[in-house]
C-alpha angles and dihedrals in degrees: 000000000000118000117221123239092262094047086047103059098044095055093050091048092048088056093043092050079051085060105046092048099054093044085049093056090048094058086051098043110027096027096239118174103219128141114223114209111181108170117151114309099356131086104188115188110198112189133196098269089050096255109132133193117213125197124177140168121252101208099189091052099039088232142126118228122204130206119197140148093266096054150284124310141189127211133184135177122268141166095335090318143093102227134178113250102232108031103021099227112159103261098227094048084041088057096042082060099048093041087053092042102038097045103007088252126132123219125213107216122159093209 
């Protein structure tokens, strides 16, 4: 079933909200040394060893891109879940991964 553009945004910004406090927890609690850069549409991690991981919203598509060292990734909204396009893993389980794997740091994110 297709969301509307209202529907849309909320949910992403409620998932980017997710993301930013839990990045911002980890700086508190595990002294992580990360810049958060929320403008519009784009969420932009910067970690210590200059690596970011992008994530922004596609508005026409209804979707969440993701931009991490190991490569680009599309999600949409199904069935309750933001999923990736080609393999169908989960998309906030999908960005713990990359941010652990990508800057050492663990997330703490009730999905």
């Amino acid at each position: 079933m297709a969301i509307t553009d209202t529907e849309f945004h909320r949910l992403a910004d409620e998932i980017f909200g997710e993301i930013e406090n839990a990045v911002e927890k980890a700086i508190d609690e595990q002294d992580a040394d990360v810049d958060i850069n929320a403008s519009g549409n784009v969420l932009q991690l910067a970690f210590e060893d200059n690596s970011q991981i992008v994530i922004n919203k596609q508005e026409p598509l209804h979707e969440i891109w993701l931009a991490t060292k190991s490569g680009g990734y599309h999600f949409n909204y199904n069935d309750g879940k933001w999923l990736d396009t080609r393999n169908g893993l989960e998309f906030m389980s999908f960005v713990i991964d990359a941010i652990n794997k990508q800057s050492g740091i663990l997330l703490e994110i009730n999905a």
